[in-house]
C-alpha positions as CSV (number, residue, x, y, z in Angstrom):
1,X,3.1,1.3,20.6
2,X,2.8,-0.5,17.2
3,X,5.4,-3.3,16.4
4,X,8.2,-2.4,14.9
5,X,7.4,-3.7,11.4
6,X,3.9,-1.8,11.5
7,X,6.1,1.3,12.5
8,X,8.2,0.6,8.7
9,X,5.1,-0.2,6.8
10,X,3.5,3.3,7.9
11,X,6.9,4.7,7.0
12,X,6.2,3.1,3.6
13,X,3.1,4.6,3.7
14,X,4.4,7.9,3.6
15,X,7.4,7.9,1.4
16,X,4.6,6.9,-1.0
17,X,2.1,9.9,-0.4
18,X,5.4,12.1,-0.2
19,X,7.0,10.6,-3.9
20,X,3.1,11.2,-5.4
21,X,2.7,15.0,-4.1
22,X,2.0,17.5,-6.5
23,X,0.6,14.6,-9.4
24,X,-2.5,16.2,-10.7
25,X,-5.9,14.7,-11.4
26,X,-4.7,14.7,-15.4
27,X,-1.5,13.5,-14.8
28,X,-2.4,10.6,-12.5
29,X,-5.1,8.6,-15.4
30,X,-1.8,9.1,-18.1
31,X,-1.2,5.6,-19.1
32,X,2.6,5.2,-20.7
33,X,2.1,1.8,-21.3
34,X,3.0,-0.6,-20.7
35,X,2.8,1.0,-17.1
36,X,-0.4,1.7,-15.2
37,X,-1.5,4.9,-14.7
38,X,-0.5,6.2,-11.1
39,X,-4.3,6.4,-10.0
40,X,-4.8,2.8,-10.5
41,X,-1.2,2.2,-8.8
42,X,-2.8,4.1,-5.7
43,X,-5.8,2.0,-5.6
44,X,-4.0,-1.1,-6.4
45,X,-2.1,-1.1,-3.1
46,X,-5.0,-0.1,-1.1
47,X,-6.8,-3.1,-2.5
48,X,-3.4,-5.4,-1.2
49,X,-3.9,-3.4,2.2
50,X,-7.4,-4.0,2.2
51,X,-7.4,-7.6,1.4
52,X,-4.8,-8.6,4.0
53,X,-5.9,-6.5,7.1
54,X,-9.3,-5.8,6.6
55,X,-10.9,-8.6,4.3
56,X,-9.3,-11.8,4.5
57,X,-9.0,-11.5,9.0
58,X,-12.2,-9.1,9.7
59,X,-13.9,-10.1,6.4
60,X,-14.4,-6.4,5.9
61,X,-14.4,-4.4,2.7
62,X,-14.8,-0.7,3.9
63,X,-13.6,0.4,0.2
64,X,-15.4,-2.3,-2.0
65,X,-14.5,0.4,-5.2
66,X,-10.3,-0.5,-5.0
67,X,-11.2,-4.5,-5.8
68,X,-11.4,-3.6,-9.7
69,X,-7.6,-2.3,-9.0
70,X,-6.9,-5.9,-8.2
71,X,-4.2,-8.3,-9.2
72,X,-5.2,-9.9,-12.9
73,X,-8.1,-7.8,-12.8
74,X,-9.1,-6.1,-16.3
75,X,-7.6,-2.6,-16.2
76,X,-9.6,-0.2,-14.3
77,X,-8.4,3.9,-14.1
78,X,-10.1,5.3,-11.3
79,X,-9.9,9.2,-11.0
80,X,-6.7,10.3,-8.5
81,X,-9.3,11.4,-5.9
82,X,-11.0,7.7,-5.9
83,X,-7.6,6.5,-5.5
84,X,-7.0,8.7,-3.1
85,X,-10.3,8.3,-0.9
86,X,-10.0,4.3,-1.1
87,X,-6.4,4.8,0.3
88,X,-7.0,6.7,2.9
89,X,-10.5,4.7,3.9
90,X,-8.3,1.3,3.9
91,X,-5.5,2.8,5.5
92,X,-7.0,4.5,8.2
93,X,-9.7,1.1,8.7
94,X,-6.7,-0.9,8.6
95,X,-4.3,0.8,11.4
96,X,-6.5,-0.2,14.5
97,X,-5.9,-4.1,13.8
98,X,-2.2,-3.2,12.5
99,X,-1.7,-1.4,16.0
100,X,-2.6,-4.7,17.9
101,X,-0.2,-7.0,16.7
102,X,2.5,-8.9,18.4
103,X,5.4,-10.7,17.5
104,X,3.6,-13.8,18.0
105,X,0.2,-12.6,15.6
106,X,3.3,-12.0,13.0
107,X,4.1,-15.5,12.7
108,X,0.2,-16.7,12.4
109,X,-1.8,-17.1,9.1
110,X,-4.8,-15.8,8.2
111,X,-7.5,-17.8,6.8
112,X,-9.4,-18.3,3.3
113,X,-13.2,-18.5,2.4
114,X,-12.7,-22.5,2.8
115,X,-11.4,-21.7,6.9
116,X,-7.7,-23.2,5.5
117,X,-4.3,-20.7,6.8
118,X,-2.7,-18.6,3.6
119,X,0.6,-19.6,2.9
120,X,2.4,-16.6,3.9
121,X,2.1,-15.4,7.6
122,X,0.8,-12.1,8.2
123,X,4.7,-10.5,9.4
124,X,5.8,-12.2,5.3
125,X,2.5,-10.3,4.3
126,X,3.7,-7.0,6.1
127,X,6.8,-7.2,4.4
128,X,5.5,-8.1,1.2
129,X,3.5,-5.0,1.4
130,X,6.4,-3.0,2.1
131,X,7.7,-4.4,-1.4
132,X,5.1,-4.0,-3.1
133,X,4.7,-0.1,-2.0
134,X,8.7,0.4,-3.1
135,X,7.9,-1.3,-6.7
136,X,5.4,0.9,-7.3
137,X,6.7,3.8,-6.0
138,X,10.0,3.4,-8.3
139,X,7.4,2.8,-11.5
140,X,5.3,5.8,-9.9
141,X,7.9,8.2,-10.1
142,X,9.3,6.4,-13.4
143,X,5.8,8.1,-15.3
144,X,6.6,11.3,-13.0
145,X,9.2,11.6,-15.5
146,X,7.9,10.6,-18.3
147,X,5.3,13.1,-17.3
148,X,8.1,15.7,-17.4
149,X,8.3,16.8,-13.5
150,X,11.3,17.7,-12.3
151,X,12.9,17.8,-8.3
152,X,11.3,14.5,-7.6
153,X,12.7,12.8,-3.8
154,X,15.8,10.9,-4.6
155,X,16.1,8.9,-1.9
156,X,14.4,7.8,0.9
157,X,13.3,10.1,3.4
158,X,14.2,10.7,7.0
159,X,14.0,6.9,8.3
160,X,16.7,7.2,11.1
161,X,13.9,10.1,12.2
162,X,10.9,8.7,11.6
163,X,11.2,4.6,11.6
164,X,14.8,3.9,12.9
165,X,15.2,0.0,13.3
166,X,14.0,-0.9,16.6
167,X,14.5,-5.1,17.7
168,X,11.2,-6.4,18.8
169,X,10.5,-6.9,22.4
């Protein structure tokens, strides 16, 4: 069974994918600036996911497309179904090593080009992730509105159900 903070960030995962349903292909390249458009939010978190479980501790890149979603990168609106596809390519390439982590691997570091540890440990980069899926998902369904869509989730979903807190061990 995954660690208990794995089990949250794939609860994360899917409060986003259930606050995005029913955004069309149009709606999701709508900039309002000075938000991004919710296509580049999608691929801008699959590039985080990417770079901290797949690139930076495998050195893989199975969804080289999402790195021009990257933070301080020029602004790059991919369609909603190249968001989507890099999503679900990092995602699903990233659960395998997710799965396998301990409480101890969450208190290690991974490591740069140069061999030297990142400053935050891979449990701070979990959560951090977890954070930065919530921002976005609050600006997401900010432009939802803007958009004009109505009945949008209000809250978070079923947690106690789905990701109930669990202590480690």
């Amino acid at each position: 069974m995954a660690h208990p903070l794995v089990v949250q960030l794939r609860f994360t995962r899917k409060e986003f994918e259930r606050g995005l349903k029913g955004v069309t292909a149009e709606e999701a390249v709508r900039r309002f600036e000075p938000l991004n458009p919710i296509s580049w939010i999608i691929a801008h978190l699959a590039w985080q996911e990417q770079l901290y479980w797949l690139t930076h501790p495998q050195g893989l890149m199975p969804a080289p497309g999402v790195r021009a979603q990257g933070s301080g990168a020029p602004l790059a609106i991919p369609t909603l179904e190249e968001a989507w596809d890099g999503w679900h390519t990092v995602t699903k390439a990233a659960d395998p090593w997710l799965d396998a982590l301990t409480s101890q691997d969450l208190t290690t570091h991974t490591l740069n080009e140069k061999g030297e540890p990142y400053r935050e440990s891979i449990g701070s980069r979990v959560w951090r992730t977890m954070h930065h899926y919530w921002y976005h998902l609050g600006e997401a369904q900010a432009i939802r509105q803007l958009l004009g869509h109505g009945g949008l989730p209000t809250f978070v979903g079923d947690q106690h159900g789905k990701a109930p807190y669990t202590p480690e061990g």
